[in-house]
N, C-alpha and C positions, 0 to 999 in steps of 0.2 A: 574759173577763178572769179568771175564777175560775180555771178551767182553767193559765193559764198561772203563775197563783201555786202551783197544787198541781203543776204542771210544775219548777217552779224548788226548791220545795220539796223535790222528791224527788230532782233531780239534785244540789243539796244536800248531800242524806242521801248519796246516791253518793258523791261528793266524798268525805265523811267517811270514808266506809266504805274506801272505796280509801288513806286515809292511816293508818289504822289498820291494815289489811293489812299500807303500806309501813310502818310502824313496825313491827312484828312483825319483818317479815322482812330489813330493814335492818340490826336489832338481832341479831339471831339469825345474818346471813349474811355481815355485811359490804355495801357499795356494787355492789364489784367481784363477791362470786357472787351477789347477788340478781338475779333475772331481773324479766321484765315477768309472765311468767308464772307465777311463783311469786308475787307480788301477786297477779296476780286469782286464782289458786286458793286465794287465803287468803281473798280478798275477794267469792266465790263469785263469780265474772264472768269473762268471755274476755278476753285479752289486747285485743282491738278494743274491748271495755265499756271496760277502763282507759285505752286511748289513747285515747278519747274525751272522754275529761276531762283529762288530762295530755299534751302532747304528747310527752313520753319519759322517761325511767328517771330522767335529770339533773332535770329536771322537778318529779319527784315528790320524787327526795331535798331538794333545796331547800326545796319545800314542809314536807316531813317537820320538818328541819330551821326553817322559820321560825316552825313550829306549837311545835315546843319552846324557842325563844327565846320566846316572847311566855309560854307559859305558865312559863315560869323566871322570866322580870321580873316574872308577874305573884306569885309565891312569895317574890320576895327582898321585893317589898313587904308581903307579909302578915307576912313573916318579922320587918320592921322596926317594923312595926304592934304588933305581939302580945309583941315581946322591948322595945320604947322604947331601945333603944341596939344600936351596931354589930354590938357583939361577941354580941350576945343576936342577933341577926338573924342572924348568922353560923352561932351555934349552930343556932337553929331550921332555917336550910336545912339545913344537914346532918342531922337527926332528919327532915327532910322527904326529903330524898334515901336516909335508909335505909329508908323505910317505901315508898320508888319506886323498888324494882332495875332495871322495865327503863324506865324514863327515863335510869337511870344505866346502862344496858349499851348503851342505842341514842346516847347522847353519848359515851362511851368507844370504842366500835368507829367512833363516823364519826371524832372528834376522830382518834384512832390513823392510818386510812384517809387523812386527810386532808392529814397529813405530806408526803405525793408531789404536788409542785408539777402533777401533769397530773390531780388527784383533783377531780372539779365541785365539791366543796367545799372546797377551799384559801382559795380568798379567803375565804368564808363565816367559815369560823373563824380566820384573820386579822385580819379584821375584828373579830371578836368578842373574839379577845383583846387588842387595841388596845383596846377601848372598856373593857372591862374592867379593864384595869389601870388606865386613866382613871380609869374611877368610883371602882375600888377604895381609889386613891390619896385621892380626893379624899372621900371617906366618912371615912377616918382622920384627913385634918384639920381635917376637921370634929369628929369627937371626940374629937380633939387639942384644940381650943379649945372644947370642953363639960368639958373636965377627964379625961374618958375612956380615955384610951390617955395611955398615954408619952409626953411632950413630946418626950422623947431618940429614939424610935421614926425612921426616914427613909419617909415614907409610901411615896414609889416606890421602897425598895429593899422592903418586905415588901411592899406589894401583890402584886407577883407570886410571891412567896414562900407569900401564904394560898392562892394559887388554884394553885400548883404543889400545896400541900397536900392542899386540895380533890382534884385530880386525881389526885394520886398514889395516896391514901386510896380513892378509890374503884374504884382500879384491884386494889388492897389487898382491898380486901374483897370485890368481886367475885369473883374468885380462890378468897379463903380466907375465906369472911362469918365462921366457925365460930370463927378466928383473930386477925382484926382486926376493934375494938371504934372503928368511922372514928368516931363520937360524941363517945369519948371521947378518943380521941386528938387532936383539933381544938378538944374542950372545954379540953384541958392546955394546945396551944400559943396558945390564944386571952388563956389568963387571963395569959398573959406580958406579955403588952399593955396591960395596965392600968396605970393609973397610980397 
């Protein structure tokens, strides 16, 4: 019994280790030129170690991919924690996304990749920006009625306006970090918001 928990244990660590590979080289390569084999050579393993865990390339990006949703959600809540209102939590991810380029280079290069309807993560980020707008809408009337934001504000026309923002900004400063100040400039269009 011992045995098979420090078995699970280590396949485990494997696990991890191979998603951290495909993040590396996701981010850096794109979907379309990352190989199986350029994982495991980041991941010190043969391409057989990786598909032993993953059963393919599609596989692993999803993975990749549902690793960085859950740790996002689990950020916009600290964000909301730590700031006590919208716009403060809005800020804070963006101070949290400059201080993480490549969380912000491996979401910009799949979102980007993922445009072309035959990309394994189309729906993935479809999905993700339906829920999104969702939430996003529904965060602002909610601090719409704490007094927060602009009664006059249309939540579903800026929801997708901040996260265009977001996105755009970070494609922004990736580019040109040296150039664009994405903090501050999400700090300016935020405080328009208020009420």
């Amino acid at each position: 019994m011992r045995g098979e928990r420090g078995s699970y244990a280590k396949g485990r660590a494997r696990r991890e280790q191979i998603i951290d590979a495909a993040w590396e080289a996701f981010s850096a390569n794109g979907y379309r030129s990352t190989t199986i084999a350029n994982i495991a050579e980041l991941a010190g393993l043969t391409d057989a170690g990786v598909l032993h865990h993953f059963a393919s390339k599609e596989e692993l990006l999803l993975t990749v991919l549902q690793r960085r949703d859950v740790q996002g959600r689990q950020r916009v809540v600290d964000a909301a924690t730590a700031r006590g209102s919208f716009i403060g939590a809005l800020t804070e991810l963006c101070e949290q996304n400059a201080a993480t380029p490549g969380i912000v280079r491996l979401f910009t290069v799949m979102a980007g990749e993922s445009i072309d309807a035959t990309h394994p993560a189309h729906e993935h980020f479809r999905a993700r920006y339906r829920r999104l707008r969702r939430t996003c809408a529904g965060e602002l009337r909610a601090a719409q009625e704490r007094g927060e934001i602009d009664p006059a504000i249309e939540p579903d026309v800026v929801a997708p306006q901040i996260l265009a923002l977001f996105d755009g900004l970070q494609l922004q400063w990736l580019l040109d970090p040296d150039e664009v100040d994405m903090v501050a400039v999400m700090r300016q269009f935020l405080e328009q918001l208020r009420a």
